[in-house]
C-alpha positions in Angstrom: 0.0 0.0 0.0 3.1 2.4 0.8 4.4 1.7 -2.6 1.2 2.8 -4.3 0.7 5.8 -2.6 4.2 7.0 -3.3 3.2 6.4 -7.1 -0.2 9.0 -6.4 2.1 11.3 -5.3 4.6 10.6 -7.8 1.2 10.9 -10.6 -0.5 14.2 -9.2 3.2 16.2 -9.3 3.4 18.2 -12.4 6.6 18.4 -11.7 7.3 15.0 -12.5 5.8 14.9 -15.7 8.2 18.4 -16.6 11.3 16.5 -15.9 9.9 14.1 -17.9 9.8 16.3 -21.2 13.4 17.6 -19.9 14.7 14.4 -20.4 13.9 15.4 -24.2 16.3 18.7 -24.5 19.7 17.5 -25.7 21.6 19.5 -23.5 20.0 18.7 -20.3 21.6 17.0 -17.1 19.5 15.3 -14.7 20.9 17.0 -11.4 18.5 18.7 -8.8 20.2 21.9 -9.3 19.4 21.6 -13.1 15.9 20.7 -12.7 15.5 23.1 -9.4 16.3 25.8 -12.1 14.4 24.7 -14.8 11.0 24.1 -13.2 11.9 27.1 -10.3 11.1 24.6 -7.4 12.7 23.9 -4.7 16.2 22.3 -4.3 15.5 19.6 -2.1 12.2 18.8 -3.8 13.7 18.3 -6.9 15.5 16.1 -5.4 12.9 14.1 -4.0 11.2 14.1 -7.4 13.9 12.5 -9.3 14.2 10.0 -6.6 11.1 9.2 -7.2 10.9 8.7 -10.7 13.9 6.7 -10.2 12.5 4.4 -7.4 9.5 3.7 -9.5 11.4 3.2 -13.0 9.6 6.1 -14.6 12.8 7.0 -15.9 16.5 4.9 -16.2 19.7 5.7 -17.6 21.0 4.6 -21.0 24.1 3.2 -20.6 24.2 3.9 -25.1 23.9 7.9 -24.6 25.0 8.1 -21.1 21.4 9.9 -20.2 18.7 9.3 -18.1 15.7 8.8 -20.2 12.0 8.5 -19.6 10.7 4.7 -19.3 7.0 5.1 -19.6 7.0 5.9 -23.7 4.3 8.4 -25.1 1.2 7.9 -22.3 2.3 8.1 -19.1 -0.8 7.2 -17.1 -4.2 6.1 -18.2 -7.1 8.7 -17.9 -9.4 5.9 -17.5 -8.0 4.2 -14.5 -10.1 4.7 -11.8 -7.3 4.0 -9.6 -5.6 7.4 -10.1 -8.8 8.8 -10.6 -7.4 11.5 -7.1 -4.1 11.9 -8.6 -5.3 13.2 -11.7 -7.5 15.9 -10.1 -4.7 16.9 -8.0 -2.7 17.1 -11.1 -5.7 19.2 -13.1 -5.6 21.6 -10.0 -1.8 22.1 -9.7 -1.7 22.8 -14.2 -4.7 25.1 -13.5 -2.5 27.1 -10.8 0.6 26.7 -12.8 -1.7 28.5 -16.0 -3.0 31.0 -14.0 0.8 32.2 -12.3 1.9 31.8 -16.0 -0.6 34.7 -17.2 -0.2 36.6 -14.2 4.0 36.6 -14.5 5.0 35.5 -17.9 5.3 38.2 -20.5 2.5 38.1 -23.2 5.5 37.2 -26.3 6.2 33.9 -24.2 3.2 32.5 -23.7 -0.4 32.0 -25.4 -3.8 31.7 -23.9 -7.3 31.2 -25.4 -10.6 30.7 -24.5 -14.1 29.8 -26.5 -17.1 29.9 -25.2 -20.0 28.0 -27.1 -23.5 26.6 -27.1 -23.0 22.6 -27.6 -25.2 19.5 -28.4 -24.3 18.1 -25.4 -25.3 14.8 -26.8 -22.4 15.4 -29.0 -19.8 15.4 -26.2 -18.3 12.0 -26.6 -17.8 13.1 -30.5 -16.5 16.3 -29.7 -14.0 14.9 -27.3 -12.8 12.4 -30.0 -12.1 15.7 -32.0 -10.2 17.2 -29.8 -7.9 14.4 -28.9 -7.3 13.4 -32.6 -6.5 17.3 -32.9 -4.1 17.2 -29.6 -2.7 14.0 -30.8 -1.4 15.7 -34.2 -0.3 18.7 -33.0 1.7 16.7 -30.6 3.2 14.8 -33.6 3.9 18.1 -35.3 5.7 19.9 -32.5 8.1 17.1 -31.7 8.9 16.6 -35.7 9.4 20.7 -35.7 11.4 20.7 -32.5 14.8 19.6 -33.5 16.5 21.3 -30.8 14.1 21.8 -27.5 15.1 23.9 -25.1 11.6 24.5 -22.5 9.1 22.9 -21.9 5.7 23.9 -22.1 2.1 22.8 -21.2 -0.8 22.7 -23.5 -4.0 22.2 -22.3 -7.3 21.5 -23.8 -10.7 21.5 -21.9 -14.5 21.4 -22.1 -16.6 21.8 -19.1 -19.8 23.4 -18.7 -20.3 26.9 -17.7 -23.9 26.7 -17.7 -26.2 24.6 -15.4 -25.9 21.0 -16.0 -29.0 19.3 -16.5 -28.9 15.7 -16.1 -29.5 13.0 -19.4 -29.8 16.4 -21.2 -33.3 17.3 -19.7 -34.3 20.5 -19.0 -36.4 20.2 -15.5 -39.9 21.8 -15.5 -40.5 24.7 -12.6 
């Protein structure tokens, strides 16, 4: 039970997922200071982190490049398991709070934000959805064939939730 709640944690960090796509840039080190830096966290939490990711093979060195590289390929948890379903909502609020310091503090020219807000067939959703991960899907495809040389990492996110009152099985309730 220890060992699987050291993987929640491990899941709902943001962090970890960062140092992940760091792993990516060519030039970078794994070393706490590195990744402190990078992500601007703490010293001894990057530490942790990377510890972490060790002690559950999320990542392991190649001996070939003499790097430490990711070991969980392209998906690194899946959204269906209801067994991280807490994890995952942990990790939706801490990208939320890392969005909105990033439009408070991070100059315009560096970052992009935008919202839509639109009337929907909700029984549509699942269809919609499909759109958007096929669409998240290629642009992911795109950027990492365009990015011969990373040097950040960066976020995306993509969301639909209602604003509006949500009626359940799409059925307005008489007054």
């Amino acid at each position: 039970m220890h060992t699987q709640m050291r993987q929640f944690q491990l899941i709902k960090q943001i962090e970890s997922y960062a140092i992940l796509e760091l792993l990516e840039i060519e030039d970078f080190s794994l070393n706490a200071n590195d990744v402190s830096s990078a992500l601007q966290i703490d010293l001894e939490f990057s530490e942790y982190l990377i510890e972490l990711l060790k002690s559950h093979n999320w990542i392991k060195y190649d001996s070939n490049s003499k790097k430490w590289k990711s070991a969980l390929g392209q998906t690194t948890t899946d959204p269906l398991c209801e067994k991280t379903k807490d994890a995952r909502i942990m990790l939706m609020k801490s990208i939320l709070n890392k969005s909105l310091h990033s439009y408070l503090s991070i100059p315009r020219e560096y970052r992009s934000h935008y919202a839509r807000t639109f009337a929907i067939d909700r029984r549509l959703l699942n269809q919609y959805i499909e759109k958007v991960r096929a669409f998240t899907t290629e642009l992911e495809k795109w950027i990492v064939e365009h990015s011969q040389e990373p040097n950040e990492v960066y976020q995306i996110q993509f969301g639909m939730y209602p604003i509006s009152y949500f009626y359940k099985n799409s059925e307005k309730k008489e007054a």
